[in-house]
C-alpha positions as CSV (number, residue, x, y, z in Angstrom):
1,X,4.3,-40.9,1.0
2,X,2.7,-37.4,0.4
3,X,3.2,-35.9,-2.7
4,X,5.6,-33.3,-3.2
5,X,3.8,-29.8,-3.7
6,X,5.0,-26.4,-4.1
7,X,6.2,-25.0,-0.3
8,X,7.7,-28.5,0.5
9,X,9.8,-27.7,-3.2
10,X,10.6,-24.0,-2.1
11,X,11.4,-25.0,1.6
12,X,14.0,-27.6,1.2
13,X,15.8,-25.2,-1.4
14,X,15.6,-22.3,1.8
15,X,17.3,-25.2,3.7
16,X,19.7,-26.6,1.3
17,X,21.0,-22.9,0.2
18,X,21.5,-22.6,3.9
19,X,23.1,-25.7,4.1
20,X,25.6,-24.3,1.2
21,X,25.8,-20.2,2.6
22,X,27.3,-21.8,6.1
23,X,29.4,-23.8,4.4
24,X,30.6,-21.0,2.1
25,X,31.1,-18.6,5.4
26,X,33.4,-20.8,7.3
27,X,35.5,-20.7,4.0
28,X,35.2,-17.2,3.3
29,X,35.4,-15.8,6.7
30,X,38.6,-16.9,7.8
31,X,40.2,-17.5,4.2
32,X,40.7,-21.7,4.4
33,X,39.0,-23.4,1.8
34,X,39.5,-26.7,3.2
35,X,35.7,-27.0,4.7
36,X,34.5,-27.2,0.8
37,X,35.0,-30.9,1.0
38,X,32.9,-31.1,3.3
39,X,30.2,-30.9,0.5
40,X,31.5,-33.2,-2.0
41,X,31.5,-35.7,0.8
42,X,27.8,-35.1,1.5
43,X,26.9,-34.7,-2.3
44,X,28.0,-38.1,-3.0
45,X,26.9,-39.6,0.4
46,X,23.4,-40.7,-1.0
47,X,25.0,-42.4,-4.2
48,X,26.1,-45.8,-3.3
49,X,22.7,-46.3,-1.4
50,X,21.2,-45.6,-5.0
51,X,23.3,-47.8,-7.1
52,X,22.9,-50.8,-4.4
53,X,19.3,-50.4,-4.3
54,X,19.0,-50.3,-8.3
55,X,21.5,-53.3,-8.4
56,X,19.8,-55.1,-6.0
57,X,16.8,-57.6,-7.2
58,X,13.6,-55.8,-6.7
59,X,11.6,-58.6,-6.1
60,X,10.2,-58.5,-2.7
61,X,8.9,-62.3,-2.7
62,X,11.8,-63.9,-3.2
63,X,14.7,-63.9,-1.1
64,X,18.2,-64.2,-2.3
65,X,21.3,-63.8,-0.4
66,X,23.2,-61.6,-3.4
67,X,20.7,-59.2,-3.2
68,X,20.8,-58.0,0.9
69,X,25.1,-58.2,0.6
70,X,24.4,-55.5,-2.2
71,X,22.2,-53.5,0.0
72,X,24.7,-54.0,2.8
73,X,27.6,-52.6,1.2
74,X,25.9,-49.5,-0.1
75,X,24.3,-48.9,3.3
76,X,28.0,-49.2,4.7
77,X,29.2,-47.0,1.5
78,X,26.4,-44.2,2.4
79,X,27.2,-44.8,6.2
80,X,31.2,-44.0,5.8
81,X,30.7,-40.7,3.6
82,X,28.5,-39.3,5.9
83,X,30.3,-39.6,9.5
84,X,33.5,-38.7,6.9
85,X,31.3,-35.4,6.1
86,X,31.0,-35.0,10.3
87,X,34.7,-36.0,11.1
88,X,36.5,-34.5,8.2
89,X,36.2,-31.3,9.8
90,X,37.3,-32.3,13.1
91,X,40.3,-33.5,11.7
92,X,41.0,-30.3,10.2
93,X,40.2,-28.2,13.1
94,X,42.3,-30.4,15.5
95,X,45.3,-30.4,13.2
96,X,44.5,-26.5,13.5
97,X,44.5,-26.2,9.8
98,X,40.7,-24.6,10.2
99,X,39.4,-22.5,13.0
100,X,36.6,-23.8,15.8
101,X,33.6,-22.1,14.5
102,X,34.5,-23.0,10.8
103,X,34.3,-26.8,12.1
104,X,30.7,-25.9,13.4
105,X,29.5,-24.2,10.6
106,X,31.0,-26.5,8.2
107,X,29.4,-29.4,10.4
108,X,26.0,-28.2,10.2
109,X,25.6,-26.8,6.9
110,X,27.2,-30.0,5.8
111,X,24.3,-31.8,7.6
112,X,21.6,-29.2,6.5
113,X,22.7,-30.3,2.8
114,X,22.8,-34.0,3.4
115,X,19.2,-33.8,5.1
116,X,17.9,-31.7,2.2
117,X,19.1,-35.0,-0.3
118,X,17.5,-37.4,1.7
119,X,14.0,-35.2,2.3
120,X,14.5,-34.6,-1.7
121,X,14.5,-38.3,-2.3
122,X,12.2,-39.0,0.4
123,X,9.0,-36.8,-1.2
124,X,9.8,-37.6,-4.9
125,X,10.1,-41.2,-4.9
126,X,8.0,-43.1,-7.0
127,X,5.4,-45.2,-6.1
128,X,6.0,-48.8,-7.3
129,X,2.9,-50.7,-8.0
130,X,2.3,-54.3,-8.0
């Protein structure tokens, strides 16, 4: 993994403050605040992945069959919040509580933020020695 310098710090905060300022506009522009949970849904997306993989037994020699159900159900966790994130907003704009172009600006800052997560806790992960 390379280390996490300076521009890789400044551009994912350009991207995630995108991510945020679309989200933001398709609430602000047409005055429906429902695309906000679009956020909380991709905020808490990465968290169950987290907790599994710190629950989980770390050792990498040994196999044991508690240990990958953990994994399992986190991945699965992580997995539902995000397509929730994606089809949370078509739900809304097909039950015309939010407008079309809210559902597409809501849709990709909500991915733009959930990408910006994963690329933070891609480049500063530690490096586990053995």
């Amino acid at each position: 993994m390379p280390a996490a310098g300076l521009k890789t710090i400044i551009a994912l905060s350009f991207v995630l403050a995108i991510g945020f300022l679309l989200v933001i506009l398709s609430c602000a522009l047409y005055k429906v605040y429902y695309p906000l949970l679009v956020v909380a849904t991709y905020v808490i997306a990465p968290v169950p992945n987290w907790i599994a993989g710190r629950v989980s037994n770390p050792d990498d020699f040994v196999e044991s069959a508690g240990g990958s159900g953990v994994l399992d159900l986190g991945r699965f966790c992580t997995g539902f919040l995000f397509v929730m994130g994606i089809a949370l907003p078509a739900v809304l704009a097909h039950s015309n509580l939010i407008n079309i172009a809210a559902m597409v600006m809501s849709i990709i800052g909500g991915l733009l933020i959930y990408g910006t997560i994963v690329s933070f806790g891609m480049f500063f992960q530690e490096e586990q020695e053995f």
